[in-house]
Backbone as CSV, one residue per row, in Angstrom:
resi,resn,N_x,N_y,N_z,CA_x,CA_y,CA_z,C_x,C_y,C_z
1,UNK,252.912,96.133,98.124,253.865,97.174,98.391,253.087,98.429,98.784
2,UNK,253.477,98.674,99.946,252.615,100.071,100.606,253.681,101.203,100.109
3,UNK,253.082,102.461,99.618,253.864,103.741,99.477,253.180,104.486,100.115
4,UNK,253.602,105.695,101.088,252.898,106.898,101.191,251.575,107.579,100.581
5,UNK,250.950,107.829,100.701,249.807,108.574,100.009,250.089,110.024,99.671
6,UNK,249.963,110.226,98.433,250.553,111.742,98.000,249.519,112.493,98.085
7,UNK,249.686,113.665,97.892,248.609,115.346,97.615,247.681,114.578,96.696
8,UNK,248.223,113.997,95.356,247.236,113.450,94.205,246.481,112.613,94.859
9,UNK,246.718,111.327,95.569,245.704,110.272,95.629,245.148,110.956,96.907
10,UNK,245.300,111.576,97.508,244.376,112.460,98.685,243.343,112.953,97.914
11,UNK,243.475,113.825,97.158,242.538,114.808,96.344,242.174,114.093,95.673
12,UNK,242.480,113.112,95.126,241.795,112.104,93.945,240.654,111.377,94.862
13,UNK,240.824,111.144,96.254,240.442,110.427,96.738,239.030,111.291,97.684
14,UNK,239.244,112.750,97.565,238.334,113.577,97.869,237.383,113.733,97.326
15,UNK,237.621,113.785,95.748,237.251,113.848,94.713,236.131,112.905,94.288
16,UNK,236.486,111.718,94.606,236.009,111.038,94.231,234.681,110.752,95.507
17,UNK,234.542,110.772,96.768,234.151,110.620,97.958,232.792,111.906,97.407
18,UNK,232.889,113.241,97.375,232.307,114.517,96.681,231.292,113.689,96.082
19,UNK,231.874,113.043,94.798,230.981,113.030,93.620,230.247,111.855,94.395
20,UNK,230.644,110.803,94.530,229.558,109.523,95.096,228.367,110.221,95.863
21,UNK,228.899,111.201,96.862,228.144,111.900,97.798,227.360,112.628,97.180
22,UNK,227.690,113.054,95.823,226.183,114.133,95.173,225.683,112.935,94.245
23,UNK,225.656,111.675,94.889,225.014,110.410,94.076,223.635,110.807,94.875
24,UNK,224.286,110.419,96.296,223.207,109.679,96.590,222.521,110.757,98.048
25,UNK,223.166,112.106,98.090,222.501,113.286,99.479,221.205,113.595,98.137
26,UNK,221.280,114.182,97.333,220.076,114.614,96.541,218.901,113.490,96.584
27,UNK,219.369,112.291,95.827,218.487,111.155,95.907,217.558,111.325,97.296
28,UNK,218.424,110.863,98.053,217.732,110.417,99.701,217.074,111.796,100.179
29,UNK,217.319,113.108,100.015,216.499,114.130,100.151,215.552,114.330,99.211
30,UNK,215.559,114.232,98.246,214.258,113.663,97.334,213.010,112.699,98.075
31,UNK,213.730,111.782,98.164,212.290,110.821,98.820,211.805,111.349,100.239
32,UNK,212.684,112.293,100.687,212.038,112.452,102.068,210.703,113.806,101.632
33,UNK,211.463,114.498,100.710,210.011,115.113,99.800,209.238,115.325,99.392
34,UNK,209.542,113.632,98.547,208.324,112.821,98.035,208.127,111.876,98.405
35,UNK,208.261,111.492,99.812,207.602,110.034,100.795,207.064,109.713,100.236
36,UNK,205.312,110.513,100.110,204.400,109.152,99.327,204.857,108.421,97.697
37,UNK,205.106,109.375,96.841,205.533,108.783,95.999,206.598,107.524,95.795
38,UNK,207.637,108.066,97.229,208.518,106.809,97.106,207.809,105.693,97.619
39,UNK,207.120,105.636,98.477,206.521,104.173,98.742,205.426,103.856,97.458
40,UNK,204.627,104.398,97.306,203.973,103.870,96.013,205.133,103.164,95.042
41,UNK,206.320,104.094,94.691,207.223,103.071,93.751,207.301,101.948,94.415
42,UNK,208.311,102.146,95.561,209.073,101.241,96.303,207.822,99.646,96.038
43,UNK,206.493,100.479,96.306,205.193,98.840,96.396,204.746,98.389,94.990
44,UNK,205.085,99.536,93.614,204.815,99.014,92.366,205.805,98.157,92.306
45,UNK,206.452,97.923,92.682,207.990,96.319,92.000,207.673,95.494,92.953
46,UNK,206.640,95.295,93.709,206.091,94.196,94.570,206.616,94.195,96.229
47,UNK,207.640,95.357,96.469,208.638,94.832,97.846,207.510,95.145,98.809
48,UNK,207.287,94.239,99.998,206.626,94.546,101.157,207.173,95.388,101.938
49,UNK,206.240,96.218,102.684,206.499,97.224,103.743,207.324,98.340,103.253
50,UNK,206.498,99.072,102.255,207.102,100.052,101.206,207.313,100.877,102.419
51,UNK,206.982,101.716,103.329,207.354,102.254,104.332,207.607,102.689,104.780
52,UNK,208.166,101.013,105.316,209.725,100.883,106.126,210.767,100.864,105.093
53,UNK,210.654,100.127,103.714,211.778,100.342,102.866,211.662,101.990,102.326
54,UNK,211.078,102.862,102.473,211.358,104.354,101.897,212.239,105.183,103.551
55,UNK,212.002,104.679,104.385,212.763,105.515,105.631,213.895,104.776,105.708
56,UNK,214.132,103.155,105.107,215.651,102.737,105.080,216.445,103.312,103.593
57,UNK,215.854,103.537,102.766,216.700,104.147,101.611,217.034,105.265,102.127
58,UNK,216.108,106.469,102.796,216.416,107.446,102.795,218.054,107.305,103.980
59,UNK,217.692,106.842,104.933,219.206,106.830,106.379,219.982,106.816,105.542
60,UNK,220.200,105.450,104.822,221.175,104.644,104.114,221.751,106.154,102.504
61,UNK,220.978,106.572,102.387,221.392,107.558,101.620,222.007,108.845,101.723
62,UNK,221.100,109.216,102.817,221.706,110.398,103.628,222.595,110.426,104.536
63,UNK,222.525,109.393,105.566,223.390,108.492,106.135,224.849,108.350,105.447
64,UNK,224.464,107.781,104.819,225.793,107.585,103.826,226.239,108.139,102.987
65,UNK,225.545,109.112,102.228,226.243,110.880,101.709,226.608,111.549,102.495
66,UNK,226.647,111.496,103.454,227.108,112.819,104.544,228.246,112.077,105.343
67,UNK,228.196,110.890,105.471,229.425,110.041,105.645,230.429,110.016,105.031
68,UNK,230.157,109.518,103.862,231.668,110.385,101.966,232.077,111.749,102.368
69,UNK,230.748,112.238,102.671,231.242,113.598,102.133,232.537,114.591,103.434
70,UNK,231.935,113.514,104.422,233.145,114.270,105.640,233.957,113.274,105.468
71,UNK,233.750,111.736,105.185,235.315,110.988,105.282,235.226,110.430,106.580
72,UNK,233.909,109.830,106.907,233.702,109.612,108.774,233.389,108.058,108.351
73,UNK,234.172,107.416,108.662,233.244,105.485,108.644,233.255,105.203,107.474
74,UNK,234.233,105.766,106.471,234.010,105.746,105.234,233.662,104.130,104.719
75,UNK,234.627,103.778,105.188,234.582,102.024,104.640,233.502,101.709,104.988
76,UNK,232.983,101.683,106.038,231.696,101.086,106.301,230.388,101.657,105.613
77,UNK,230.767,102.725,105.552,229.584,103.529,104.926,229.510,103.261,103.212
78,UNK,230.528,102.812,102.230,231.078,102.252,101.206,230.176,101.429,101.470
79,UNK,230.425,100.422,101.737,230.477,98.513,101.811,228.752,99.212,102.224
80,UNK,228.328,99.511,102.562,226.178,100.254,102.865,226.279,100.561,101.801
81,UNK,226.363,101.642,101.628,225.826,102.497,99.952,225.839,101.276,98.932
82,UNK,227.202,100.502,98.934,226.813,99.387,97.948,226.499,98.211,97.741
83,UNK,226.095,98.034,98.896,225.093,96.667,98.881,223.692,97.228,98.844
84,UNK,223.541,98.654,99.137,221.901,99.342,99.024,221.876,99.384,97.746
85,UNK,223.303,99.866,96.621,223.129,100.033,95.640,222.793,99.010,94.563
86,UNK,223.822,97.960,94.947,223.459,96.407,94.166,221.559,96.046,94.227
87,UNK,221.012,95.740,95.724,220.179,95.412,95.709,219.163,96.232,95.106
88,UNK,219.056,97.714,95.322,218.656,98.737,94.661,218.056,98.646,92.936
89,UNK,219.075,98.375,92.308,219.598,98.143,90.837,218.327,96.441,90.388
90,UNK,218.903,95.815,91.305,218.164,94.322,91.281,216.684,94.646,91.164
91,UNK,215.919,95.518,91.718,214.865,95.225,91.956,214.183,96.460,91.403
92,UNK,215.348,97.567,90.568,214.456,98.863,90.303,214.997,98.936,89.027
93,UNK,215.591,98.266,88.067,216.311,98.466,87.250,216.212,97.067,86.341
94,UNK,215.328,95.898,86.754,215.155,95.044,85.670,215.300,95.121,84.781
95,UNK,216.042,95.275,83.608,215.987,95.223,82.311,215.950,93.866,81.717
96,UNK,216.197,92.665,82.206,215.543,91.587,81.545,214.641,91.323,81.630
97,UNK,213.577,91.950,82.717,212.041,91.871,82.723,211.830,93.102,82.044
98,UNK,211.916,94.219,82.009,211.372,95.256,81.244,210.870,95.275,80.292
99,UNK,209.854,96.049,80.034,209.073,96.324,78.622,210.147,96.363,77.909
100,UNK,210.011,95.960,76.449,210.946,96.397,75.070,211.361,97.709,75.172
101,UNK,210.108,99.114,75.359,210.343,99.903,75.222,211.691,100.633,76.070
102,UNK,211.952,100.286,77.647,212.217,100.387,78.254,213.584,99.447,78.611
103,UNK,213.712,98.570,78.141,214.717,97.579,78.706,216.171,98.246,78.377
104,UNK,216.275,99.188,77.068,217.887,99.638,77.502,217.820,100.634,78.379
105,UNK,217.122,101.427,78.258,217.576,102.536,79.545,217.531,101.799,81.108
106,UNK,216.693,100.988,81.164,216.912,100.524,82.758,218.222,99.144,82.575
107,UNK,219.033,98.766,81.112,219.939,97.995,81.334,221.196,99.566,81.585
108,UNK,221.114,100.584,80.797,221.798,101.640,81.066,221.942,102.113,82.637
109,UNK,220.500,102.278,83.436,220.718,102.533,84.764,221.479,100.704,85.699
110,UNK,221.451,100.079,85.094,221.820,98.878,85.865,222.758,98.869,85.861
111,UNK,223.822,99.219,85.208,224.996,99.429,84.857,225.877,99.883,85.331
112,UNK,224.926,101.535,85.129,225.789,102.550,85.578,225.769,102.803,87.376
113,UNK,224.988,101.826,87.616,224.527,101.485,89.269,225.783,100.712,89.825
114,UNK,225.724,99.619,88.879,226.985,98.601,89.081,228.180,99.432,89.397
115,UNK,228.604,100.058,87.780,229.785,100.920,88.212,230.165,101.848,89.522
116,UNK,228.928,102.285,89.596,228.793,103.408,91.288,228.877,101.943,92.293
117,UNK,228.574,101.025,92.091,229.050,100.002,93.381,230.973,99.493,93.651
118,UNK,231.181,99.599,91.924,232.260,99.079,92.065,233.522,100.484,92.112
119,UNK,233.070,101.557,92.312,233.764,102.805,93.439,233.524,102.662,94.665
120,UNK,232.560,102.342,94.843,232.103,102.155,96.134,233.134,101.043,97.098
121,UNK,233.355,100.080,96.382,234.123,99.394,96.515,235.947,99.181,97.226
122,UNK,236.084,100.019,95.605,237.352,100.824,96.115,237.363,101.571,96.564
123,UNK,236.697,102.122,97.355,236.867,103.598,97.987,237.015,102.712,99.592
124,UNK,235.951,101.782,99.652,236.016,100.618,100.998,237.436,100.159,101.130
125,UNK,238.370,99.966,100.119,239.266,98.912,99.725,240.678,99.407,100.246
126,UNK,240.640,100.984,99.548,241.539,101.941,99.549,241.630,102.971,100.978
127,UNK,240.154,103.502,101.482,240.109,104.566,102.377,239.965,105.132,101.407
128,UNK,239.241,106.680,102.504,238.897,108.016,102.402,239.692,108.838,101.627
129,UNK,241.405,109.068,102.067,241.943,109.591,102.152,242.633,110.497,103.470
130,UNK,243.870,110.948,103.169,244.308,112.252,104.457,243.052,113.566,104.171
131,UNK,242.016,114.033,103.630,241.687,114.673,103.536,239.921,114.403,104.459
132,UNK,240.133,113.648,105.626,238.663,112.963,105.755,238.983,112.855,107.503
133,UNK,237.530,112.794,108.068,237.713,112.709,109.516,238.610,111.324,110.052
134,UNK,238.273,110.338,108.711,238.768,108.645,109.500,240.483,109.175,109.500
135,UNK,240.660,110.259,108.772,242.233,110.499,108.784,242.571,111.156,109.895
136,UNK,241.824,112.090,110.394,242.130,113.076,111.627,242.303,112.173,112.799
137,UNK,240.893,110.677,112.648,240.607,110.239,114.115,242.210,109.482,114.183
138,UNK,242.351,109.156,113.075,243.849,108.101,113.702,245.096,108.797,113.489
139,UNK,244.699,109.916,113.669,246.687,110.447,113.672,247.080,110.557,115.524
């Protein structure tokens, strides 16, 4: 059953687009900061062509925060952020390999990664909102 979209789920839906977007514009301007550092991480968890994987986190981050944050390609830019985010989580966030010391806080970041995928999700599922360019381009 389709209803109208009200003032609330617009703004809820702004709202929510905002916050994902101050997930992941800080992040991805971070590593462009600290390039070397991000590839040194990116090559301590074993991934080849640390790099090329630190200039694809960064697009995919910035890329895709600045995408939320105007409401441009949203879905598509969703369905990116969270498959960067899933795989992300997989490979930076082990907590069943983790040291003892360490294994709840990186099961805590695995988690709370998950959850940011599964907005991500609905935000793909649902749209932007009337408050976003994908709303302007199709009126």
């Amino acid at each position: 059953m389709n209803q109208p979209s009200s003032s609330l789920q617009n703004g809820l839906a702004l709202i929510g687009r905002l916050l994902l977007a101050l997930l992941f514009l800080p992040a991805g301007l971070s590593k462009i900061t600290g390039f070397a550092g991000t590839v040194g991480y990116i090559g301590s968890v074993g991934l080849p062509l640390a790099s090329l994987g630190a200039v694809l986190a960064i697009v995919v981050e910035v890329g895709g925060g600045l995408a939320l944050l105007a409401g441009y390609r949203t879905r598509v830019a969703a369905l990116v952020l969270a498959a960067f985010t899933l795989v992300a989580s997989v490979f930076f966030h082990a907590y069943w390999s983790a040291p003892a010391d360490q294994a709840f806080v990186q099961q805590l970041m695995f988690f709370k990664n998950i959850a940011v995928v599964g907005g991500l999700l609905v935000l793909a599922a649902f749209g932007p909102g009337a408050t976003s360019l994908d709303a302007r381009g199709s009126r």
